[in-house]
C-alpha positions in Angstrom: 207.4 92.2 -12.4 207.9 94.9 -14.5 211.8 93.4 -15.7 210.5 89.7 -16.7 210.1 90.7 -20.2 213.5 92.1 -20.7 214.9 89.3 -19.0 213.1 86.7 -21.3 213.6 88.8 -24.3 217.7 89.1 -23.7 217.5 85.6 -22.7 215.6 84.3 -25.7 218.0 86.6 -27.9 221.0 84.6 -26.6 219.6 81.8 -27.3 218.4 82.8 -30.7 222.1 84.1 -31.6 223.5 81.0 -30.5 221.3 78.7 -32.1 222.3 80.9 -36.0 225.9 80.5 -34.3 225.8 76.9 -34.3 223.8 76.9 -37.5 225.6 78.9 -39.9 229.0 80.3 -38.1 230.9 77.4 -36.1 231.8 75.5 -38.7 233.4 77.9 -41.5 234.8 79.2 -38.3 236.1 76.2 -37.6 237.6 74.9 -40.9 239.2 78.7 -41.6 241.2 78.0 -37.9 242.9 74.9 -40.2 240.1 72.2 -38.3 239.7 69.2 -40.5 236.0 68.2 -41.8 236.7 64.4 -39.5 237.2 65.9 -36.6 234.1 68.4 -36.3 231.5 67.6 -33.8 228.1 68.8 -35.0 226.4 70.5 -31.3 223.0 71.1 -30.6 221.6 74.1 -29.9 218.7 75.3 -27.6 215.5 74.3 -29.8 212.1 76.0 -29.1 213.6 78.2 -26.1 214.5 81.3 -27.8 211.9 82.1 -30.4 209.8 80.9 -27.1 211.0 83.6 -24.9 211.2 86.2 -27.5 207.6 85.8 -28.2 206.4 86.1 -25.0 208.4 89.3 -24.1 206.5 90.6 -27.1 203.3 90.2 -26.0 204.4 92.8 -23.1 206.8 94.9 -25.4 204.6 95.9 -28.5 204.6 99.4 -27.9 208.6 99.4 -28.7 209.1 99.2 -32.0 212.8 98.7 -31.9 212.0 96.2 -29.4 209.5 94.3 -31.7 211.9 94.7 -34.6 214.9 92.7 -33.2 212.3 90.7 -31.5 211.3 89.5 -35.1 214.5 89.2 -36.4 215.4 87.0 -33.2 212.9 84.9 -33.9 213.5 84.5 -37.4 217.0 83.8 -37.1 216.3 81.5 -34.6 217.3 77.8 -36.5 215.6 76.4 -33.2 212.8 77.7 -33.6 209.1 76.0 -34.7 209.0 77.8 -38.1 212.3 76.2 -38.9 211.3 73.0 -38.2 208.0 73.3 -40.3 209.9 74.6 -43.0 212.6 72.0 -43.5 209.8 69.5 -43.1 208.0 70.5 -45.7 211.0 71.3 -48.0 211.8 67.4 -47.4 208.0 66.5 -47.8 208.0 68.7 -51.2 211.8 67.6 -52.6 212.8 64.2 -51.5 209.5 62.7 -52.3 210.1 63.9 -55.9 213.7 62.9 -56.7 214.6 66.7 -56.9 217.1 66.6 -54.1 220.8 66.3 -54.5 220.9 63.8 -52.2 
């Protein structure tokens, strides 16, 4: 029982990664390999699950501090994740509402 917590906490790190990946990376990765703006498909990633996992390997690997480090910059990395979600909601509450966005 002992390996769980490693196992979610790489787990929810991959899915972390690949949720910024999607994010952030994939397309300027995309464009820069001569991929035209038309033919992109947008792809989902993995929401909730790895800020989810990370979390709860936490709660049995607080006493190592690198551990809880990257564990917090999983999470925060994590475009999946609920603090995301609750962030661009309330950016769009805030800005849209008021005629600030670009938009």
């Amino acid at each position: 029982m002992e390996i769980i917590p490693y196992v979610l906490f790489c787990l929810g790190g991959f899915f972390c990664l690949l949720n910024f990946y999607l994010s952030f990376v994939r397309y300027p990765v995309y464009r820069l390999a001569g991929g035209s703006r038309q033919e992109y498909k947008w792809v989902s990633g993995a929401p909730v699950l790895g800020s989810l996992f990370v979390g709860l390997s936490l709660i049995s690997l607080y006493e190592t501090n690198w551990m809880v480090i990257s564990g917090v910059a999983f999470i925060l990395m994590d475009t999946g994740g609920l603090h995301w979600f609750l962030a661009t909601m309330f950016y769009y509450g805030v800005f849209w509402k008021k005629g600030i966005s670009d938009r």
